[in-house]
N, C-alpha and C positions, 0 to 999 in steps of 0.2 A: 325117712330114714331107711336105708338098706337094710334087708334083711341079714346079710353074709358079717357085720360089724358092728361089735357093742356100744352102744349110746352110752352118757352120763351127763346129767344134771345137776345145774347147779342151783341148791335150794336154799334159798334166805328162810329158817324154820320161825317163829312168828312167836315170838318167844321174847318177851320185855324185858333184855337185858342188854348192856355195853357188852358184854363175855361174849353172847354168842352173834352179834349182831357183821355174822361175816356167811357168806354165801358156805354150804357144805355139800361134798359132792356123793350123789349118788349114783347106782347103776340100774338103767332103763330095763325093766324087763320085757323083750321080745312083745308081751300082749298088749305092753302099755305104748309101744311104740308109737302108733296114731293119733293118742291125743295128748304125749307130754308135747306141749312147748311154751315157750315167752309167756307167762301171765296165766298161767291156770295155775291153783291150786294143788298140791299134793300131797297125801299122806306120806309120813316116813317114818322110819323108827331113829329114836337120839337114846342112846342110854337103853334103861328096862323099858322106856316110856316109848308114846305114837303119838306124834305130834305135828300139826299141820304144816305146809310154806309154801313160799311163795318160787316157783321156777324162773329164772334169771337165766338161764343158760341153757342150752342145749348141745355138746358137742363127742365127737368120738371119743371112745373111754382109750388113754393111752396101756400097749396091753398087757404094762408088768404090773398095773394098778387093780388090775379088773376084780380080780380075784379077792381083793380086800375091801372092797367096797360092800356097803349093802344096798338093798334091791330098794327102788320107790313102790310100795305096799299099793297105793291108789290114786285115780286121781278124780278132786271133787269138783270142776266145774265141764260145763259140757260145750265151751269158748273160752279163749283167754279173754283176761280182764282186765289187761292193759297191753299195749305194743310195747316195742323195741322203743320207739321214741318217745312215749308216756318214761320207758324205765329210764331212759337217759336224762330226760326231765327231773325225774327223782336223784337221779348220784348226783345233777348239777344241784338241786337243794342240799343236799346231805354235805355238798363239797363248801355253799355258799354259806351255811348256817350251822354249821361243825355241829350239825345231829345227829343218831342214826340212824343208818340206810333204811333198817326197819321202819322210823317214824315218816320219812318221805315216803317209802313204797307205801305205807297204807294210806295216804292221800288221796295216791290213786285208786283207791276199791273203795266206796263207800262202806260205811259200820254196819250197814245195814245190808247189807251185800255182803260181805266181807264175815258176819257172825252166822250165815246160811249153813246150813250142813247138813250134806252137799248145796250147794249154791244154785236151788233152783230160780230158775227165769218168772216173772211173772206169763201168765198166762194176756195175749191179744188176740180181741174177738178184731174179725175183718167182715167183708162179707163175699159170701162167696164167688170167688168168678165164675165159675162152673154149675152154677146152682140157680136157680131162680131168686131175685131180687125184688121181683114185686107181686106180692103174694095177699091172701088178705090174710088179716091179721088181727086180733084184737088190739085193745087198746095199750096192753101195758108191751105187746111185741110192737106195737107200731113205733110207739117210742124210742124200742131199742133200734132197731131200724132207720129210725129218724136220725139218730146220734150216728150209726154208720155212716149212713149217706154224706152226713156234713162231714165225716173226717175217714176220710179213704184210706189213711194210711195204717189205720185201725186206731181200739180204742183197747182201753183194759179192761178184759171182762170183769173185773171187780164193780169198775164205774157202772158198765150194765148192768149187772146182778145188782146194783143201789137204783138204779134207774128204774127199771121194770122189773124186779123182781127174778131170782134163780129160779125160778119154773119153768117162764117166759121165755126165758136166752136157752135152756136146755130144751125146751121144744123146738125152739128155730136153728138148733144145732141139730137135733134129730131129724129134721125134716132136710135138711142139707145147705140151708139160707144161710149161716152164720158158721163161718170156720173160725176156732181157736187154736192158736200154737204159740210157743215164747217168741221174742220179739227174734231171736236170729235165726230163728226158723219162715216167722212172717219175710223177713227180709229178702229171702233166696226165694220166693217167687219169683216165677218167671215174666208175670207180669209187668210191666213198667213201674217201678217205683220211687220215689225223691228222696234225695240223698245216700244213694246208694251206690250212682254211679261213678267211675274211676277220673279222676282229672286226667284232662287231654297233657300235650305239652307245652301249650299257651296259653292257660291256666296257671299250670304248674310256674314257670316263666313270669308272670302275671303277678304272682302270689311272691315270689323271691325278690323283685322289682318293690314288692310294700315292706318287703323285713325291715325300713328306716318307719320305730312309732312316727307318729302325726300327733297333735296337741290338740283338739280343738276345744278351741277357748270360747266361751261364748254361754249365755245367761243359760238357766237349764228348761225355759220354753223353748229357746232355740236349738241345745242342744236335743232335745225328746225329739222333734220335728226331723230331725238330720237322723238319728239312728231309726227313725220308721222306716223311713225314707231305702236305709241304708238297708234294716233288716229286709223290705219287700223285696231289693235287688236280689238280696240274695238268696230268699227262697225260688224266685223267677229262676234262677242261673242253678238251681240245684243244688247249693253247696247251704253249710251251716254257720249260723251266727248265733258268737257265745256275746255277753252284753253282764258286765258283771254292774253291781252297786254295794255299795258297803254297808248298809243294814238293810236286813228284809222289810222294813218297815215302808221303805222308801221303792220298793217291788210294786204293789198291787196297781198301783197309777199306771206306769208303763207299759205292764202287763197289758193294763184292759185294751189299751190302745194298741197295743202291738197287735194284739187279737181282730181288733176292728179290722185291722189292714193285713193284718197275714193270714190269720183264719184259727185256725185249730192248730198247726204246728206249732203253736206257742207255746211254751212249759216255764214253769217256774221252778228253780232248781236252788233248796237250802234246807238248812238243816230244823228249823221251824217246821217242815212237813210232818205228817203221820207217817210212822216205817214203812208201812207196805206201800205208801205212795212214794216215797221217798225212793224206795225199790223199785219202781214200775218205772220213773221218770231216768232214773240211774239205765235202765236195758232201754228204754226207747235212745236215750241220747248213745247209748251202747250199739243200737243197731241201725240208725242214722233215722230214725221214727222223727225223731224233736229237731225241726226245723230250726225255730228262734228258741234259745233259752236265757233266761234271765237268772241270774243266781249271784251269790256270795260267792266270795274270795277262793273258798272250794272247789267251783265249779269250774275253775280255771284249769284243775286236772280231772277232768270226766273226759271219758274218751270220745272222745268225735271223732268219726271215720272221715267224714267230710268238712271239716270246718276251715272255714272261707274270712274271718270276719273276728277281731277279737276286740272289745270296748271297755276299756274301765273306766264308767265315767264318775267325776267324783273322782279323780285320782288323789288329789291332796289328802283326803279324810283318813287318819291314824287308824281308821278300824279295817284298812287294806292288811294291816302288818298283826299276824298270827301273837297270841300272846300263850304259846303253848307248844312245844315242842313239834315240828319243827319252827322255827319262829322267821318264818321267811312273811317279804313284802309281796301282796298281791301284781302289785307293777310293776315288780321285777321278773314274777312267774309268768308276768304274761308276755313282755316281751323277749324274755328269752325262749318263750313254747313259740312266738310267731317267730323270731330269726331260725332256728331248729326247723319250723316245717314251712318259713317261706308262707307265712301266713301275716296281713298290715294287721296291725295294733293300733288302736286310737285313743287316745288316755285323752277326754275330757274333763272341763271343770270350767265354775269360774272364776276360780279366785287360783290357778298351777299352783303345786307344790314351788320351792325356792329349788330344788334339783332340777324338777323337769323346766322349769326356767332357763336354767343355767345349760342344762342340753340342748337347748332351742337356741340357745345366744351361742353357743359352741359349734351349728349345724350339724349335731347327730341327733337329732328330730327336729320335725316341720313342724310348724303351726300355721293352723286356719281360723282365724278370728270371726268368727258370728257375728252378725250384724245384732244390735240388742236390742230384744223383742216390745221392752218400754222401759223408762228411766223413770225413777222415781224424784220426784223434789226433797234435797236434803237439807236440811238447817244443823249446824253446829252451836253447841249453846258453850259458850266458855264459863264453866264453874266458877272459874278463879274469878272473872268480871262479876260473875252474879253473889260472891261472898265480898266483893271487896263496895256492892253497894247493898249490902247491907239482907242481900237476900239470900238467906242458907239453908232454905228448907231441901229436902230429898229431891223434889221436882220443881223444875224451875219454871217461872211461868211461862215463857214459852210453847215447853211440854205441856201444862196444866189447860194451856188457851187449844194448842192442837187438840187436843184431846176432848175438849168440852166441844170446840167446831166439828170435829168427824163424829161425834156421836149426836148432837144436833141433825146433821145432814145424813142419818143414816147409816153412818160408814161404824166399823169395827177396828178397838187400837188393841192393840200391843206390846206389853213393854217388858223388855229383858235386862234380866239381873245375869250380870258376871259373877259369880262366887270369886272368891281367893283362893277356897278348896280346904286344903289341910294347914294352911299357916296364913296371918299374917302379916303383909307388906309395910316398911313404915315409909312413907311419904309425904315431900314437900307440901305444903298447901301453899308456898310462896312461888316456885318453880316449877314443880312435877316431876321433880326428881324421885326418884327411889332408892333408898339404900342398898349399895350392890357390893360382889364380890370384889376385892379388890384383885385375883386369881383370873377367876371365870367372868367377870363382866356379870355375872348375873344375880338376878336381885338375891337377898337372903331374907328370910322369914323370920319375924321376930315373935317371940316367944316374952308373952305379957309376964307369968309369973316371975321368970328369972331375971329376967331383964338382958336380954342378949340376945346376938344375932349369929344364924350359924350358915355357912352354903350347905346348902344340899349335893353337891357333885363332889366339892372337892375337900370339906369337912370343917373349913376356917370357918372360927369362932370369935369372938369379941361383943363387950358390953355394947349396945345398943348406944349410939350418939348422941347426943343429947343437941345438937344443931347441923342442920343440913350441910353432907360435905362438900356439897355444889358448891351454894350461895350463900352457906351463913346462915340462911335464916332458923329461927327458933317454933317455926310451923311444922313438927313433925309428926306425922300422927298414921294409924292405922286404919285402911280403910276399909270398905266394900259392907253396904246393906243387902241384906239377904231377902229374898221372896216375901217371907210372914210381914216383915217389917214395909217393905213397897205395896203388898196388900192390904196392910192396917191404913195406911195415907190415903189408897184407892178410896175405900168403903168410906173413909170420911169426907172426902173431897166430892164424891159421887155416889151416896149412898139407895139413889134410884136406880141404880144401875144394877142389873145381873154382872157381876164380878168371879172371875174363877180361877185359880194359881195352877201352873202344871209346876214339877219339881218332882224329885224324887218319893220326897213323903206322900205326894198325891197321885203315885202311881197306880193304886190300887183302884181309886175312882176312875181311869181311862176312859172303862167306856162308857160313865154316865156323863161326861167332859162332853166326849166324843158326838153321843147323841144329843146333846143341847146344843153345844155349837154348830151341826149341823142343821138342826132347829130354827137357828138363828135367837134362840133366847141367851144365847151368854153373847155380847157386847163387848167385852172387856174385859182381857185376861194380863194375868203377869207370871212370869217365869221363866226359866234356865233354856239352853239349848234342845233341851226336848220338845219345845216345844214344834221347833222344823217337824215334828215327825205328825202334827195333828194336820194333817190334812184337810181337815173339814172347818177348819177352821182359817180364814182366809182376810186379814186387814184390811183395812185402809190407810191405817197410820199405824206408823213402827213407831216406837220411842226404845231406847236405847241409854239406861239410866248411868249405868256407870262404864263406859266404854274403855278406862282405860285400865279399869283391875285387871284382863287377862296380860297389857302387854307386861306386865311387874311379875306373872310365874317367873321361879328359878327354872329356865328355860330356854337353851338358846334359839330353839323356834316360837315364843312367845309373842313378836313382832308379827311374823308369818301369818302363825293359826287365830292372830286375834283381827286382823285383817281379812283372814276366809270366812271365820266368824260372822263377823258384819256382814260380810257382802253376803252370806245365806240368810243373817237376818233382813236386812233391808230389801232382799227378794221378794219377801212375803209376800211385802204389797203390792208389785207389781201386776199380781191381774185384776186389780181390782181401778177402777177410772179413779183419775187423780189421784195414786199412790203418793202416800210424804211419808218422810221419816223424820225424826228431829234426835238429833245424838248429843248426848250429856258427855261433856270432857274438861279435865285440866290444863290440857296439852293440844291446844287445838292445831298449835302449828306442827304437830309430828304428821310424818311424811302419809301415815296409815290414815291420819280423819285430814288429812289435803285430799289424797285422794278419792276418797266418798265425797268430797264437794264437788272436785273439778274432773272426775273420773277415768283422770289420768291417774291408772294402775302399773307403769310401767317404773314412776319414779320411786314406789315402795320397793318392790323388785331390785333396782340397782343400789338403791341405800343402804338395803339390807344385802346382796351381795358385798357390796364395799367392809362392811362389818363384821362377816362373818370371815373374808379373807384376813381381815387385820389379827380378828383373835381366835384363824387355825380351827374354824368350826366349818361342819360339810354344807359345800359340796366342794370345800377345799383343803377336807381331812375325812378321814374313817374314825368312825366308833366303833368300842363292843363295850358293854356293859356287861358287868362280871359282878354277880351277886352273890358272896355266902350266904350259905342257910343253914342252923344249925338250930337245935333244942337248948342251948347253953350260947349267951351273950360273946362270953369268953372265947369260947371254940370259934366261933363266927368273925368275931375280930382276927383272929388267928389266920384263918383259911382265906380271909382275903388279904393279911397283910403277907402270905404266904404266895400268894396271886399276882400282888401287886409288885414282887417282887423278881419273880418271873417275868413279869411280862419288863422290869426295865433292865434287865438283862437280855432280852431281848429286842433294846432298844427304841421303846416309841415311848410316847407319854403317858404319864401316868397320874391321874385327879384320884384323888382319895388315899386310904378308903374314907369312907364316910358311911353314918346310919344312912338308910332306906329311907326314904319319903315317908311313906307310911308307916315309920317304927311304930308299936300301938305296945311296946313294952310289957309284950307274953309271948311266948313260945307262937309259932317258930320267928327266931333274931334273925334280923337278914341286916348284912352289913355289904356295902358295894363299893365299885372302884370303877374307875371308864377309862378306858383304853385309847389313845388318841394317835394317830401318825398321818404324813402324808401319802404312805401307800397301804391301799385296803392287803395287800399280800401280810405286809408287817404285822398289820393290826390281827389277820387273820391265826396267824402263825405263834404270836404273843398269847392268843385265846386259848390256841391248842394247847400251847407248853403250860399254860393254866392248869387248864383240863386233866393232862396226861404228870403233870410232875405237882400240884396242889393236892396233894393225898387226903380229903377229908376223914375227919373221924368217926364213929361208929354215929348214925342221925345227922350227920352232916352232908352239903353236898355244895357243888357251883353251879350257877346258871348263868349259861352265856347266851347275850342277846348283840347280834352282829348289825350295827346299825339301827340304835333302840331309836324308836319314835316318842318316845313319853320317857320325863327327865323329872316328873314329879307326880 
C-alpha cells in the first residue's frame, strides 16, 4: 500500500448471525498498513462493542467516504490464514449451500486456530544449520536430536519437550544446537526447504491438464498401494498431497504406511486430535511443513501452499456430506478446489457413488479400474427355497456348515445384521416385494400399533394391505432380526466358541473387542456395519444374514448404498487365504446379489440408473430438503406448508410436507418437504424463496439441506 492514499477493508466481523453476515468496510490506519490483508484477523469496533473479523478485501477508500469510516483498531495474526482462492472456495460453498458466508469462511481457519487470541503459531524446534549438530549429549538430549535428524523439516517443540524433557531442548537451545521459531518463520529459511518452492510453468500447465477428476475404481488393497505410490511421487516432486477418508477411524492403517514410504512428512489431520496438536498440524500444513496429510472431509479446506494431489477415497460414503451448517459434499469441495487451482482430483472406491457413475459414462471424469487384489468365493442362499422346504430357521444350513468348516480350519467368521433402523418394512415372503409408495416408488414403513402404512418423503398414508400388491399372495410380514437375537442362535449353535457382537450397545466395550480379536481369542463375531471399522479383526468367512433389509429403506439410494454395503462387507475376507462369503436373500435374482455372484458390477449401475431416470430422482433431478423446526407441532406444520408453497410457485416439485423420520414426539417437531426439479438453479432458487419469504415464528426455524444424502 502507498503511503500518499487511504486504504479500506473489508471485514466479515464473526459474529453468528443472518443480520450481520455481509462484509463492512473499514479505514486502514497508516500503522496498520503492512500487515492488513486477505485472511488475517482484525480487531474493530461494531456499535459500543470490539469485536473480531475476518479481512476479505483490501482496497483504496473512495475519498468522499473516508471520513465516515472508522479506523481497524488491530490486527491479530502475524500471516494470513487463508488466500484469495481458499476465500473464493468459501463464496462458492456459501453460493452451493445457501449458508452463511460466515459458516464457509470459518471452514477455512480451524476452531482451534480460529479461538487463539492473538493467533499464536505453534512453536518448531529445527536444528540448527549454523550451529553444531553433533555434540555430545546426554541421553534425554540425544533423543531429542535423534527426532531432529529423522525429520529436517522440523518438529514441534511440544513433541520434544514430551520426548526428552523442557530442560533438555532448553539446554540444546542455549548452547545454539537447536533453533525454535513458528512454522512461517521456519519456512523463510534460506536453506533449501520442501514444499516451499514456487511451481514452475509446466507444473502449473501439468496441474490444469488434471482439473478432469479420475475415478479409481478398484478393491481398497489396491487402491492403498496406488496412493503410496502416488503420495511418494509427490513428496519426491516437492509439492503436497491431501488424501481425505471419511471416518478417522479408517486413518491409522494408511497413515502407518504412508509413513513407511514417505517418512515423517506424513500428518494426520482431523478433528479427533488434541487442540494444541490439532494447532501445530493446522501451521505446518500452513507453512508447507506436512508433505502427505491424511484427514476428514475438513481437511479439504486447509491451506496448502503447495498442493499437487487431491484423493477422496471412499467417495460414495454419506459421511463425505457435512450434517451441520455449511452442509456441503466433501466431492464436491474437492473437485471444485482442484478445477480452481488446476490441481487432479481422484475420487476412489469400490463400489462409485450412482453420480460419479453417471459422470464417468457422461465423460466428465475418467476412470481407472484396479486390477482386484483377490476375490472372495460367494454363495447366495435363497431364503424363499429354504422356507418353502421346510427350513425356517435364522441361518440357513449352508451358513451353519460355512461356518462350522472355517472354524474347524482355523479361520474366523463373520456375520452381519442389516437393521431396518426406525420403522418396519412389510414384505412378501412369496415374491420379495415390499410395500411401496405409490408417489415415490419407495418403500413405506409400517407402523404395528395402528395398523398403517405412511411415506416418509411425501406423507401418503393408508391402512396396511392385507395381501401383497404384487402377487396376491397372503405372506406379508415384517422383517429384519436384530444382533441380540442372531447372537442368542450363535451361542446355541456354537457354545465352545468365543462369540462377540459389535453394535451400538456394545460400543462402550471397543476396546476390550479390540484386544481379543487381536488376541485371536474371539473366533466369531456378529454385528452392524461398525464393524468395517475393527480392524483387528480380520475373517475368513463373511455371512451376510439378511441382505435384503437395507434395499426396502424409504430411500431412493437404498438399491445403491446396499450394494456398497456388501461389497465393504464381503472385503473383509479378502486378506485372509481362501476368503468365502455366503449371503442370505429373498430376492436372489435382483440385479445387487447377481452381481456379488458374477462380479459384474456394471449391470447394477445401469438398472439402477434406468430407474431413477423413470422416477426424476438424481442424477437426473436436484434435491433440497427443507426441514421446519419449531418447539410447537402446529407452527412446524405451518412453516413448512408455508415453504412448500413457495417453493411451487416457483415452479419445481414439491413431496410433502411430511413428519421427519425420526419424529420421537417432543420438542423440538421438525416437519419437511423436498424440493425436486430438473435444474439444480430451480431447485436452488425455490430454497432461497423458502429461506427469505417463510418467516418462522419466535423458536422456529428452516433447514435447508441442498442435495441431502440421507432420506431416513
Amino acid at each position: 500500500m502507498t503511503g500518499d492514499v487511504d486504504y479500506c477493508a473489508e471485514v466479515l466481523v464473526d459474529l453468528p448471525s443472518r443480520i450481520e453476515d455481509r462484509p463492512l468496510t473499514y479505514r486502514v490506519p497508516p500503522p496498520l498498513r503492512s500487515r492488513v490483508a486477505v485472511g488475517v484477523r482484525a480487531r474493530v469496533p461494531l456499535g459500543p462493542r470490539t469485536v473480531s473479523g475476518f479481512v476479505l478485501a483490501v482496497h483504496p477508500c473512495a475519498g468522499s467516504t473516508t471520513r465516515a469510516l472508522r479506523d481497524i483498531l488491530d490486527v491479530l495474526d502475524p500471516t494470513p490464514l487463508f488466500s484469495d482462492a481458499l476465500l473464493a472456495l468459501a463464496r462458492w460453498v456459501t453460493e452451493e449451500t445457501l449458508s452463511t458466508l460466515l459458516d464457509a469462511v470459518r471452514c477455512l481457519v480451524a476452531p482451534e486456530v480460529r479461538t487463539a487470541s492473538p493467533a499464536v503459531q505453534p512453536q518448531i524446534a529445527t536444528l540448527n544449520q549454523g550451529g553444531r549438530t553433533h555434540v555430545w549429549a546426554g541421553q534425554r538430549q540425544e533423543r531429542i536430536l535423534a527426532a531432529l535428524r529423522a525429520s529436517p523439516q522440523g518438529v514441534p517443540a511440544s513433541d520434544l519437550a514430551h520426548l526428552g524433557g523442557r530442560a533438555a531442548l532448553r539446554r540444546l537451545i542455549a548452547r545454539g544446537v537447536v533453533r525454535v521459531a513458528p512454522p512461517s518463520a521456519v519456512a523463510q529459511d534460506p536453506a533449501p526447504r520442501p514444499f516451499t518452492h514456487a511451481r514452475t510453468h509446466s507444473e502449473t500447465s501439468a496441474g490444469a491438464s488434471g482439473a478432469q477428476p479420475t475415478l479409481l475404481w478398484g478393491d481398497a488393497e489396491a487402491r492403498m498401494r496406488w496412493m503410496i505410490q502416488a503420495a511418494a511421487a509427490g513428496v519426491r516432486r516437492g509439492t503436497q498431497v491431501l488424501i481425505t477418508v471419511p471416518e478417522i477411524a479408517r486413518a491409522p492403517g494408511l497413515i502407518g504406511r504412508l509413513r513407511a514410504a514417505c517418512g515423517e512428512v506424513v500428518a494426520a489431520y482431523h478433528s479427533d486430535l488434541p487442540p494444541a496438536k490439532h494447532r501445530t498440524i493446522w501451521w505446518r500444513i500452513h507453512a508447507g511443513d506436512a508433505g502427505v496429510v491424511v484427514g476428514t472431509r475438513s481437511a479439504l479446506f486447509a491451506p496448502f501452499p503447495q498442493l499437487g494431489l487431491i484423493v477422496v477415497d471412499d467417495e460414495q460414503d454419506s459421511s463425505y456430506k457435512a450434517d451441520a451448517a455449511p452442509r456441503y459434499h466433501g466431492r464436491d469441495v474437492a473437485t471444485h478446489r482442484g478445477r480452481m487451482e488446476g490441481i487432479p482430483v481422484v475420487l476412489g472406491s469400490a463400489a462409485p457413488s450412482l453420480e460419479t457413475y453417471a459422470e464417468v459414462a457422461s465423460g466428465r471424469v475418467r476412470c481407472v479400474r484396479l486390477a482386484p487384489t483377490r476375490g472372495e468365493h460367494v454363495v447366495v442362499v435363497d431364503m424363499r427355497a429354504e422356507g418353502q422346504a421346510g427350513r425356517r430357521g435364522l441361518l440357513s444350513p449352508p451358513l451353519v456348515d460355512a461356518i462350522r468348516r472355517h472354524l474347524r480350519e482355523g479361520g474366523r467368521a463373520a456375520l452381519f445384521v442389516n437393521r431396518l433402523g426406525y420403522a418396519r418394512v412389510l414384505l412378501c415372503q412369496e415374491c420379495g416385494h415390499a410395500v411401496r409408495c405409490p408417489r415415490c416408488d419407495l418403500s413405506m414403513p409400517f407402523d404395528k400399533e395402528t395398523g398403517t402404512i405412511q411415506c416418509r418423503v411425501c406423507g401418503h398414508s393408508a391402512p396396511a394391505p392385507g395381501v401383497c400388491p404384487r402377487c396376491g399372495g397372503i405372506a406379508l410380514r415384517w422383517v429384519g432380526a436384530g444382533t441380540r437375537r442372531v447372537e442368542e442362535v450363535l451361542r446355541r449353535l456354537f457354545p465352545a466358541v468365543r462369540t462377540a457382537r459389535v453394535d451400538r450397545e456394545s460400543t462402550p466395550a471397543w476396546d476390550v473387542f479390540a484386544r481379543e480379536a487381536a488376541s485371536g481369542r474371539i473366533r466369531l463375531v456378529v454385528g452392524t456395519q461398525l464393524l468395517l471399522r475393527a480392524t483387528e479383526f480380520r475373517p475368513s468367512l463373511v455371512g451376510v444374514v439378511d441382505a435384503d433389509g437395507p434395499l426396502y429403506h424409504p430411500d431412493f439410494r437404498a438399491v445403491e448404498r446396499t450394494f456398497q454395503q456388501l461389497r465393504a462387507f464381503l472385503a473383509l475376507a479378502a486378506a485372509s487365504p481362501g476368503p468365502e462369503a455366503v449371503v442370505q436373500t429373498r430376492v436372489p435374482e435382483h440385479p445387487v446379489l447377481a452381481a456379488l455372484r458374477t462380479g459384474d458390477d456394471v449391470q447394477v449401475y445401469e438398472s439402477e440408473l434406468k430407474v431413477r431416470r423413470a422416477l426424476e430422482y438424481p442424477p437426473y433431478a436436484y434435491l433440497a430438503r427443507v426441514i421446519a423446526s419449531s418447539q410447537d407441532l402446529e407452527s412446524a406444520h405451518r412453516l413448512a406448508a408455508r415453504a412448500a408453497e413457495i417453493a411451487r410457485g416457483c415452479g419445481v416439485d414439491v413431496l410433502g410436507p411430511a413428519p421427519h423420520p425420526r419424529f420421537r414426539g417432543r420438542p423440538p417437531f421438525r416437519v419437511e418437504c423436498l424440493f425436486r426439479s430438473a435444474e439444480r438453479a430451480a431447485v436452488r432458487e425455490a430454497a432461497r424463496g423458502a429461506l427469505d419469504g417463510a418467516v418462522p415464528a419466535r423458536g422456529s426455524r428452516l433447514i435447508v439441506d441442498i442435495d441431502p444424502q440421507e432420506m431416513h
